[in-house]
C-alpha positions as CSV (number, residue, x, y, z in Angstrom):
1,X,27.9,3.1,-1.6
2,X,25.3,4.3,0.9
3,X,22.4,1.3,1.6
4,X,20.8,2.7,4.3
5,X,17.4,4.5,4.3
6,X,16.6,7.7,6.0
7,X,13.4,8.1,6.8
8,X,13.4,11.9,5.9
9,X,14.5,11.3,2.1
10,X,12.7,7.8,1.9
11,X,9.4,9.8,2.3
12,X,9.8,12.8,0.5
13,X,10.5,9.9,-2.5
14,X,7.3,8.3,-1.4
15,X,5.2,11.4,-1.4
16,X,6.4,12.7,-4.8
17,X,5.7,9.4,-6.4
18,X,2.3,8.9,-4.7
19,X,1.9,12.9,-5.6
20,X,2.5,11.9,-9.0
21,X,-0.2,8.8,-9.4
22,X,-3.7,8.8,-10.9
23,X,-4.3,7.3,-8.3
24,X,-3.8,4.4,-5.2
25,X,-4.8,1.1,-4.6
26,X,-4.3,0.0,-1.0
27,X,-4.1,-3.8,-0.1
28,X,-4.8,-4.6,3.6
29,X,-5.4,-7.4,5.9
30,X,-8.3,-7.4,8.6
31,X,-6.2,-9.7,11.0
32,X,-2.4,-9.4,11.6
33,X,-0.9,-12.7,10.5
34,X,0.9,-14.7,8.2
35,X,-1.8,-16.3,6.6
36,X,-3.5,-13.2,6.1
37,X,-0.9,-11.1,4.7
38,X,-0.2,-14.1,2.2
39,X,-3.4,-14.0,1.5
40,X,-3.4,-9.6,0.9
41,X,0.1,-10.3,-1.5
42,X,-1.9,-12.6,-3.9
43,X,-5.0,-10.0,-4.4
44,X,-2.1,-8.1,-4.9
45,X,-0.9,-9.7,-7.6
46,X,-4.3,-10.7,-9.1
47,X,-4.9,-6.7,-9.2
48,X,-1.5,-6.6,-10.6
49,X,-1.9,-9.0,-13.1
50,X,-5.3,-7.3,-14.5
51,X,-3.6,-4.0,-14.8
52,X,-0.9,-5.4,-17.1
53,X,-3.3,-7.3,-19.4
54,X,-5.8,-4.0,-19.4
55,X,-2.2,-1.8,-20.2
56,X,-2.0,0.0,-16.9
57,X,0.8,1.1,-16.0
58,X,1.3,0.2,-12.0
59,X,4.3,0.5,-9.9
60,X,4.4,-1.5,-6.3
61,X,5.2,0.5,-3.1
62,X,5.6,-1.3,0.0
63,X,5.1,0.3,3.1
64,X,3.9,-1.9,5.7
65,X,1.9,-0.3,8.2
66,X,3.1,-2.7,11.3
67,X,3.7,0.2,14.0
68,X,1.5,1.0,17.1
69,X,2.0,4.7,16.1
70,X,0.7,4.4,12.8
71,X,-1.1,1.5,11.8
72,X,-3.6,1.8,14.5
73,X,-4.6,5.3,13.4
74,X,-4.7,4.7,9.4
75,X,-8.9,3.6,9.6
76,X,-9.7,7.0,11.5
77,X,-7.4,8.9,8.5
78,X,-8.9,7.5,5.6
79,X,-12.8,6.9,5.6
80,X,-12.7,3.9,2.7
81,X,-10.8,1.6,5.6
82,X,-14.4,2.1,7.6
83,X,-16.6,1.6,5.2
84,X,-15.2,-0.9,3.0
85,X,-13.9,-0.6,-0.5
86,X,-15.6,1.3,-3.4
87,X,-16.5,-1.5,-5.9
């Protein structure tokens, strides 16, 4: 039995399912440690928690964006990360 990830096929999965979605919610933290991204997992599972008791379906993708060669670049990519979120 084969355990280890490729990064080829572990995208192309990623990018059907998040071809296949209504639509995205991104959690994020605005400094890089431990209390923060403790603090990102429980919105997380606030927003998760809502979801179930409205009857949305939601499926959790975790794909931490802790690389020089790609976190750094995701707020210049996706304009919502500038201007804060849409609520």
């Amino acid at each position: 039995m084969d355990l280890v990830l490729r990064p080829k096929p572990e995208h192309e999965k990623c990018t059907r399912q998040l071809r296949s979605s209504a639509g995205v919610a991104v959690f994020v933290s605005e400094v890089s440690n431990q209390a923060h991204w403790v603090e990102v997992g429980r919105c997380y599972d606030r927003f998760a928690l809502q979801a179930t008791a409205l009857g949305i379906r939601h499926a959790f993708l975790n794909q931490p964006m802790e690389g020089q060669r790609c976190g750094p670049s995701l707020p210049r990519h996706w304009d919502w990360v500038r201007n804060g979120p849409i609520w």
